[in-house]
Short mmCIF file of the C-alpha atoms (twelve columns), coordinates in Angstrom:
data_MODEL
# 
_entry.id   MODEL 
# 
loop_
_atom_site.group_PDB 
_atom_site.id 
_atom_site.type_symbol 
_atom_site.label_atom_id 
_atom_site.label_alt_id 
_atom_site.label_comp_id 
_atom_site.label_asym_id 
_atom_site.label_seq_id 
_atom_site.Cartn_x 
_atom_site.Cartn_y 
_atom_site.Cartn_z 
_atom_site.pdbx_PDB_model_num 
ATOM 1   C CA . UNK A 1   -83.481 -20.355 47.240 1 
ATOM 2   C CA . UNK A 2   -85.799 -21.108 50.314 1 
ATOM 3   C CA . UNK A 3   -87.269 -24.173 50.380 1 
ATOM 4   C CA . UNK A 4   -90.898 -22.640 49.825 1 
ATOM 5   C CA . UNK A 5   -90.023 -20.672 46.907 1 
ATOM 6   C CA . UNK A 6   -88.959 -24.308 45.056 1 
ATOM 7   C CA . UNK A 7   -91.399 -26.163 42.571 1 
ATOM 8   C CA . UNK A 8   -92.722 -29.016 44.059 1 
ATOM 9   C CA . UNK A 9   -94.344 -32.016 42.331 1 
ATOM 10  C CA . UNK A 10  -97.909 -31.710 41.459 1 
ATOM 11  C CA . UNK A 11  -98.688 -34.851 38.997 1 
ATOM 12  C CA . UNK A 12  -96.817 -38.040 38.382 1 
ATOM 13  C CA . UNK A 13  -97.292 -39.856 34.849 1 
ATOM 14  C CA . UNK A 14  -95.373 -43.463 35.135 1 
ATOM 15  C CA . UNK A 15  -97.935 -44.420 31.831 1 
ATOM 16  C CA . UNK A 16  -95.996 -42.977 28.778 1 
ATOM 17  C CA . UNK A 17  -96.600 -44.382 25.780 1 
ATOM 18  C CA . UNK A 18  -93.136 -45.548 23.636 1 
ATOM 19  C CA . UNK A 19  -92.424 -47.869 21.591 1 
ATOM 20  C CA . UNK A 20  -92.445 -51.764 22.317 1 
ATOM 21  C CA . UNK A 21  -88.909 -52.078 21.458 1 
ATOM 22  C CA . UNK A 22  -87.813 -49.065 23.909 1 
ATOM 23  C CA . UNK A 23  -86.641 -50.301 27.268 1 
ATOM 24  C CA . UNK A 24  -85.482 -46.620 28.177 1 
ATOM 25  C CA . UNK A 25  -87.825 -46.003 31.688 1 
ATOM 26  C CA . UNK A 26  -89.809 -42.737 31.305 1 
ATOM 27  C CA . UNK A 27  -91.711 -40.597 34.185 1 
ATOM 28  C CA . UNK A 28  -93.622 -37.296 33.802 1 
ATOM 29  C CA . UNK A 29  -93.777 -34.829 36.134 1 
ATOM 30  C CA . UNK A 30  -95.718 -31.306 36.386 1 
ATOM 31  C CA . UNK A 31  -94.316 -28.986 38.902 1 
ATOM 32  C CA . UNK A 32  -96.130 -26.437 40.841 1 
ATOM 33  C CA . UNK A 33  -94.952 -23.677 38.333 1 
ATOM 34  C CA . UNK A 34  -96.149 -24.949 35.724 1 
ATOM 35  C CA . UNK A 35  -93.462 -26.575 34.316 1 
ATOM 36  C CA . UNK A 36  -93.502 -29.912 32.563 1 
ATOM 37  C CA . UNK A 37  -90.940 -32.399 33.063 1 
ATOM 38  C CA . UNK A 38  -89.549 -35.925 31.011 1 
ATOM 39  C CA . UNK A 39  -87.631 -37.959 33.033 1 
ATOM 40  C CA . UNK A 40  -85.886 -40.808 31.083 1 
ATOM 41  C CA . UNK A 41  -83.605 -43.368 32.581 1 
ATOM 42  C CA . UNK A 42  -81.369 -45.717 30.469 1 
ATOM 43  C CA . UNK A 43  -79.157 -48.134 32.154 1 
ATOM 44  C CA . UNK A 44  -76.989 -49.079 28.856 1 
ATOM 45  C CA . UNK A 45  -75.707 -45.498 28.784 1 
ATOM 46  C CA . UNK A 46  -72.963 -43.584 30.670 1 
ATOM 47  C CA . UNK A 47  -74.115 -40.708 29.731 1 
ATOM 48  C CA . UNK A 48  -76.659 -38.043 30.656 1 
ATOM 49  C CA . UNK A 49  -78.200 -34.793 29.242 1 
ATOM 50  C CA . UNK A 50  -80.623 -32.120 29.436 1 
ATOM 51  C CA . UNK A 51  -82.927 -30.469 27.302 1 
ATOM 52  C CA . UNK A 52  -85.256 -27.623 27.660 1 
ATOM 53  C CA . UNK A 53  -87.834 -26.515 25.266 1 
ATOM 54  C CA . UNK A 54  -89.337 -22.968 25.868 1 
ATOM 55  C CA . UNK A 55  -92.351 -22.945 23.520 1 
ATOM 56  C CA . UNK A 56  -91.429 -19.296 22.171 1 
ATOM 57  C CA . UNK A 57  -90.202 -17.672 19.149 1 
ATOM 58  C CA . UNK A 58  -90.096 -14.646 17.027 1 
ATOM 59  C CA . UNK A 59  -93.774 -14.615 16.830 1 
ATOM 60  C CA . UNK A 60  -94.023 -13.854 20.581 1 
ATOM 61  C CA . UNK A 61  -91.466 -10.468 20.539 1 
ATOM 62  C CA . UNK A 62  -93.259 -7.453  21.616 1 
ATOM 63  C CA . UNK A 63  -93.919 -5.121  18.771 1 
ATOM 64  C CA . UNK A 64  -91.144 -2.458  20.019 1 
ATOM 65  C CA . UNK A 65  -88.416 -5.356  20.612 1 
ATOM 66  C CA . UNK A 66  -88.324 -7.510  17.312 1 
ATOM 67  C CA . UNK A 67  -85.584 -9.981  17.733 1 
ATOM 68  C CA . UNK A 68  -85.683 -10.100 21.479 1 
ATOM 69  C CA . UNK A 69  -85.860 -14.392 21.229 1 
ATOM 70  C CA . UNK A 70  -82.819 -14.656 18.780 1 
ATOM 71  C CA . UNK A 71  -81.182 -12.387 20.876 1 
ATOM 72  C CA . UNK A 72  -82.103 -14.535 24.001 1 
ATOM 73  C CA . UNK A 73  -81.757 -17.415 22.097 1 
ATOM 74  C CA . UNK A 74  -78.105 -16.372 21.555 1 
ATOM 75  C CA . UNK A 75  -77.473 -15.319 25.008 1 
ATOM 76  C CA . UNK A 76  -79.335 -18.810 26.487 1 
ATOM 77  C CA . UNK A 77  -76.385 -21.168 24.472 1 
ATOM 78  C CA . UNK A 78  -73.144 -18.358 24.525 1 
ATOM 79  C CA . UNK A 79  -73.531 -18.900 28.162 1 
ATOM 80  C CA . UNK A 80  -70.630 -21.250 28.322 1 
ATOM 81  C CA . UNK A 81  -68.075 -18.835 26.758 1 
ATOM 82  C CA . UNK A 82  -66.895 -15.379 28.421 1 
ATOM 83  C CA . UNK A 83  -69.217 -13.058 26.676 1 
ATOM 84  C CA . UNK A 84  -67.970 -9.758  27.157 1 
ATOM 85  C CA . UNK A 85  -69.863 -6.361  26.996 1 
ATOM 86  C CA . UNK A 86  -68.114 -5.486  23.439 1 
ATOM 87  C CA . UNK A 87  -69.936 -8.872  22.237 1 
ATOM 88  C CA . UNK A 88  -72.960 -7.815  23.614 1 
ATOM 89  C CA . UNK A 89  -73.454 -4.407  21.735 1 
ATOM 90  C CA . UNK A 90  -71.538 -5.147  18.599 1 
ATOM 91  C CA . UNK A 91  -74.146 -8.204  18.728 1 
ATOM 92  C CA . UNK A 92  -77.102 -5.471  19.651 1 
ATOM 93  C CA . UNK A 93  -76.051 -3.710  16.644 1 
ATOM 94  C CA . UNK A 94  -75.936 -6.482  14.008 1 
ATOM 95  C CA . UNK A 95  -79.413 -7.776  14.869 1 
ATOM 96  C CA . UNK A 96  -80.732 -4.595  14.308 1 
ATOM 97  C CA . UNK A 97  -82.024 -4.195  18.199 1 
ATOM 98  C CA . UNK A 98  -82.237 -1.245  20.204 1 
ATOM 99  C CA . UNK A 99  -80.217 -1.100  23.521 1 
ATOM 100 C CA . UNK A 100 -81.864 1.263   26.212 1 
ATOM 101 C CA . UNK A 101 -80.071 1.727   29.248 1 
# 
């Protein structure tokens, strides 16, 4: 990816509001593509994750393509296996969707 097709950062919020107890360090961000970010460091950890919420569900699947998110949904978190192309349509099939090639 070129550098000017990357999101840059267009806000910084360093002024979340948490708990009193919480000494976890949080930072907001808003990219330049609209995406908004949570940034939260914790120093007693060795661990680290990710999460990603889409805001979108069933209720947003075109009227021709019902069950286009679970299908997404499906392919989003079978990413990490080998999915092959037998999985895909028997999968098609089962959720009732329609596969046009």
């Amino acid at each position: 990816m070129a550098p000017e097709e990357r999101a840059s950062i267009v806000t910084i919020h360093d002024e979340i509001i948490k708990s009193k107890s919480d000494n976890r360090v949080y930072r907001g961000l808003e990219l330049t593509n609209g995406m908004k970010v949570m940034l939260i460091s914790d120093p007693t950890t060795d661990k680290s994750s990710a999460s990603l919420d889409v805001h979108i569900g069933s209720m947003s699947d075109p009227d021709n393509l019902p069950g286009l998110a679970h299908f997404l949904e499906h392919m989003l978190f079978l990413g990490t296996q080998k999915v092959t192309i037998l999985f895909l349509f028997a999968f098609i099939r089962l959720s009732n969707l329609i596969f046009y090639s």
